[in-house]
C-alpha positions, 0 to 999 in steps of 0.5 A: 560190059568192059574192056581191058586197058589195053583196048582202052587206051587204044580208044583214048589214043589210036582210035580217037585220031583215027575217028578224026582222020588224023592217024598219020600225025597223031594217035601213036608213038611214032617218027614223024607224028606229033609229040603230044604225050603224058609220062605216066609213074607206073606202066598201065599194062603191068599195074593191078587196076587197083593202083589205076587211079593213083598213077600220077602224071610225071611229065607232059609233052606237047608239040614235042616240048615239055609243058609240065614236069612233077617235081 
């Protein structure tokens, strides 16, 4: 069996807070919710799977600062 990547990232993120009763502060993106996020170089939802595994992190985002930037 599989899913499709939307479903699967909603099981990374939305999900996951959900399961931990964290879904008002985490698991979206959202005013009032925590920064906690990775810009990605390509948009999942638009890519063939194929290019999946070559998208790279461009910036990582913790408590709404950024922790890492690819140079």
């Amino acid at each position: 069996q599989r899913i499709g990547i939307e479903e699967a990232l909603r099981a990374y993120t939305y999900n996951t807070a959900y399961a931990n009763f964290e879904e008002k502060s985490k698991g979206s993106i959202q005013a009032g919710k925590l920064a906690d996020l990775a810009v990605l170089s390509r948009n999942l939802l638009e890519v063939p799977p194929s290019q999946i595994l070559s998208t790279e992190v461009e910036m990582t985002i913790v408590g709404g600062r950024i922790v890492h930037r690819k140079p």
